[in-house]
C-alpha positions as CSV (number, residue, x, y, z in Angstrom):
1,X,0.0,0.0,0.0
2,X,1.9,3.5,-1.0
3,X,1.2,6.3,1.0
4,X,-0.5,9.3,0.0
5,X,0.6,12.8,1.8
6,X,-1.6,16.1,0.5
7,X,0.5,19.1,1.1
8,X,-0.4,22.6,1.2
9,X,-0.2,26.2,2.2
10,X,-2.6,26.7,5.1
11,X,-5.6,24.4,5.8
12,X,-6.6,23.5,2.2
13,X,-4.8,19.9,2.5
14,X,-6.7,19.1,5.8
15,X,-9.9,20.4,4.7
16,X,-9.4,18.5,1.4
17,X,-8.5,14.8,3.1
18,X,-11.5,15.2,5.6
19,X,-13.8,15.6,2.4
20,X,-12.4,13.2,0.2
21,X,-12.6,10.8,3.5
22,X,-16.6,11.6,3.7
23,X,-16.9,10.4,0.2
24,X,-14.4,7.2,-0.1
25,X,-14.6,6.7,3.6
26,X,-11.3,6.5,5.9
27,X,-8.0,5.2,4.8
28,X,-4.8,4.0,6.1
29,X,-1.0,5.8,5.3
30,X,-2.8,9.2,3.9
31,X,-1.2,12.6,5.9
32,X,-2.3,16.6,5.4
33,X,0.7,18.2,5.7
34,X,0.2,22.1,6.1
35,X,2.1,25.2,6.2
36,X,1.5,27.5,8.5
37,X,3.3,31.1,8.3
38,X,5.8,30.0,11.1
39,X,6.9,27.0,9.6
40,X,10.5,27.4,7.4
41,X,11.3,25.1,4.4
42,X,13.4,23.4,6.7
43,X,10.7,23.1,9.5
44,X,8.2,21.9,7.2
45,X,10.9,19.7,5.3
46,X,11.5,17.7,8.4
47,X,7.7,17.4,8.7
48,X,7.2,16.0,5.3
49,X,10.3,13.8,6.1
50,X,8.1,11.9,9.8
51,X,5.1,11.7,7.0
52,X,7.0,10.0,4.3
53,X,8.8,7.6,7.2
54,X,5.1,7.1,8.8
55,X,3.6,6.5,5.8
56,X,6.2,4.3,3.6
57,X,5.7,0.8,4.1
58,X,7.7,-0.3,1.1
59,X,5.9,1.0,-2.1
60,X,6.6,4.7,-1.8
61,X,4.9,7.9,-1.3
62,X,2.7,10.1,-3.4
63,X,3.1,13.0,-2.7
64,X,0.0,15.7,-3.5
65,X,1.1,19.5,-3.5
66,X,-0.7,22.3,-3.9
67,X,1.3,24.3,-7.0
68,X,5.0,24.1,-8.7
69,X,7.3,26.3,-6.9
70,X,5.7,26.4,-3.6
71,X,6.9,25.7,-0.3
72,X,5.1,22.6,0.3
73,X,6.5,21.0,-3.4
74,X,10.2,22.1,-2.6
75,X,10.1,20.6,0.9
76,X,8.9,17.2,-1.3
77,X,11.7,18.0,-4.0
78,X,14.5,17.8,-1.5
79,X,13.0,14.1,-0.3
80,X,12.6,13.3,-3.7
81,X,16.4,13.3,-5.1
82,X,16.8,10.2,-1.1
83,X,14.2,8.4,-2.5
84,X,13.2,7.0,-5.9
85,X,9.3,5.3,-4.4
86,X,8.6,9.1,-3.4
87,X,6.7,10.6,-6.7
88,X,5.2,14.5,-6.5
89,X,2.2,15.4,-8.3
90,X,1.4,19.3,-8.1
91,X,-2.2,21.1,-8.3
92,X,-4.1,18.6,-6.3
93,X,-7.5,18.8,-6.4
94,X,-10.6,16.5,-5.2
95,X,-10.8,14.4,-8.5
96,X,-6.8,13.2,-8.2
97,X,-6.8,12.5,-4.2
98,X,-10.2,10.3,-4.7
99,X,-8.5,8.4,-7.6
100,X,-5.2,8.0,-5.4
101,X,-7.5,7.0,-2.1
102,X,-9.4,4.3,-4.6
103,X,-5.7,2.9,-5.6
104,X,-4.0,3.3,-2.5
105,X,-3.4,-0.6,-2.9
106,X,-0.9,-0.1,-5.6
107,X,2.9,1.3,-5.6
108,X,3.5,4.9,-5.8
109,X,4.7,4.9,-9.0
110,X,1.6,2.6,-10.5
111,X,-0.7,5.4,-8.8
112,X,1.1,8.5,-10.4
113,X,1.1,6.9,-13.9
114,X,-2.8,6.5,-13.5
115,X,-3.4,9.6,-12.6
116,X,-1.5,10.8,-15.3
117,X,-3.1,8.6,-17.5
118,X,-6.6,10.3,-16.6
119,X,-5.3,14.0,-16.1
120,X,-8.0,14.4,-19.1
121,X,-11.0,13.4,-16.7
122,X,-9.7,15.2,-13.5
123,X,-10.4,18.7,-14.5
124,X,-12.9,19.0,-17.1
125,X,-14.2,22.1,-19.1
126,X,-17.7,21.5,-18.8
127,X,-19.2,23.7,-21.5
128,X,-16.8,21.7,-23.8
129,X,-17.7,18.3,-22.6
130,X,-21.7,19.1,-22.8
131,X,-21.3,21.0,-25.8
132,X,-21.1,24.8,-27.3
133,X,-24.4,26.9,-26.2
């Protein structure tokens, strides 16, 4: 079973797992990581570090970050380059944590290359997908 840690600025990656938990219902080895203004890169890089340990059980992490070039992706970055099971995905939404929580089964590198697979489906211009008014 990978793990699955959602990271973010503030509360949106606590807020986010308790939704996505109301719909799929509760799951093992997922973390919200958040940044608070106190926290440093390094402060919240060793924080990301405990969740990757807690959470690793032998087929990786998947990490969720908010956006490219934030705090919460570079703290993941620096883990990255230690480990080759830990895989970072930026602009989490709903649609990617629900298919990562339905998969959590598989490796970390299995559930990034579905998600990538369906990137398509997980954010969807409605107008185009009903058709042109």
């Amino acid at each position: 079973m990978a793990g699955i840690i959602i990271a973010t600025h503030y509360t949106f990656a606590e807020s986010l797992k308790e939704t996505i938990f109301m719909i799929v219902g509760q799951k093992e080895k997922v973390t919200a990581l958040t940044l608070l203004k106190s926290d440093t890169l390094e402060t919240f890089t060793a924080k990301m570090k405990d969740a990757v340990e807690k959470n690793d059980d032998g087929k990786g992490v998947v990490i969720m970050a908010d956006m490219f070039g934030g705090t919460p992706m570079n703290a993941a970055f620096s883990l990255y380059n230690a480990d080759p099971k830990i895989k970072i995905i930026t602009g989490v939404n709903m649609p990617m944590v629900v298919e990562a929580m339905n998969h959590i089964e598989k490796s970390s590198a299995e559930i990034t290359e579905m998600i990538f697979s369906k990137k398509d489906r997980l954010i969807i211009d409605v107008k185009t997908m009903i058709g042109k008014r």
